[in-house]
C-alpha positions as CSV (number, residue, x, y, z in Angstrom):
1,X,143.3,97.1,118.3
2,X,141.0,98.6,115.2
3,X,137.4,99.0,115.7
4,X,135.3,99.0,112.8
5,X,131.9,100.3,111.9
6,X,128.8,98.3,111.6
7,X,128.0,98.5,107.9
8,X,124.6,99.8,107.2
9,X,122.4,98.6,104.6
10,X,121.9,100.2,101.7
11,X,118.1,101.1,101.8
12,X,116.2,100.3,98.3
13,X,113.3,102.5,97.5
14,X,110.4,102.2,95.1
15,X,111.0,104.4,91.6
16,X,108.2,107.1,91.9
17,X,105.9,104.9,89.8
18,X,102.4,105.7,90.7
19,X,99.9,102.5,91.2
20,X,96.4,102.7,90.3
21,X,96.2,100.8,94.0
22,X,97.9,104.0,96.3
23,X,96.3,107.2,94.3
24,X,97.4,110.5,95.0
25,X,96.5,113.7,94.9
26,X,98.4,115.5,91.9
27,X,101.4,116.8,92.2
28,X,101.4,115.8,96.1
29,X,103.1,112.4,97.9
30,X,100.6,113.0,100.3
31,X,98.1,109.6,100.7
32,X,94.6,109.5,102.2
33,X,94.1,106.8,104.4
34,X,90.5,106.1,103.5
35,X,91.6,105.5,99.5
36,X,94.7,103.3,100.6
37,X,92.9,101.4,103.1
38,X,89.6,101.3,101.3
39,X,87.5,100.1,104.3
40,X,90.1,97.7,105.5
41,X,91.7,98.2,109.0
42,X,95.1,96.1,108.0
43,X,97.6,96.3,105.0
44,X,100.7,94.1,104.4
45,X,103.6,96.5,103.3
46,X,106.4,94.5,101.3
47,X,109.9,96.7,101.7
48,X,113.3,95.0,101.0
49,X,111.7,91.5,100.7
50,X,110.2,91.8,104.8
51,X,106.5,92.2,105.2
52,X,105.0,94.7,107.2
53,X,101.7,95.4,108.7
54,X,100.2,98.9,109.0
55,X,96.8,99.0,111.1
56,X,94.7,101.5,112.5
57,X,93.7,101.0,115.8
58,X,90.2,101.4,117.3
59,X,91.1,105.0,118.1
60,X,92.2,105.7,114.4
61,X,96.0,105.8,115.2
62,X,98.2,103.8,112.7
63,X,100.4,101.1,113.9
64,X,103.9,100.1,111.7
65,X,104.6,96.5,112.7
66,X,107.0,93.7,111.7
């Protein structure tokens, strides 16, 4: 009997285009939280057509949900 390997998907990311909505610091990847949140506590993250949700809790810690 032959086992096979699950496949894994191939994972698609962004081209380094920079967006006046996520600035950066130049010549870093680094993002502040304060200029990519911009007072909100919630953003919706669309990443190989799923949405997710990156929060900051009431202690400041950031939560990655599906």
């Amino acid at each position: 009997m032959q086992t096979t390997k699950p496949r894994r998907e191939r994972l698609s990311l962004p081209s380094s285009r920079r967006t006046s909505d996520a600035p950066s610091q130049p010549g870093s990847d680094t993002l502040d939280t304060r200029t990519l949140f911009k007072g909100r506590r919630e953003l919706k993250i669309q990443h190989n057509s799923e949405t997710y949700r990156l929060t900051i809790t009431k202690l400041g810690k950031l939560i990655l949900t599906k």
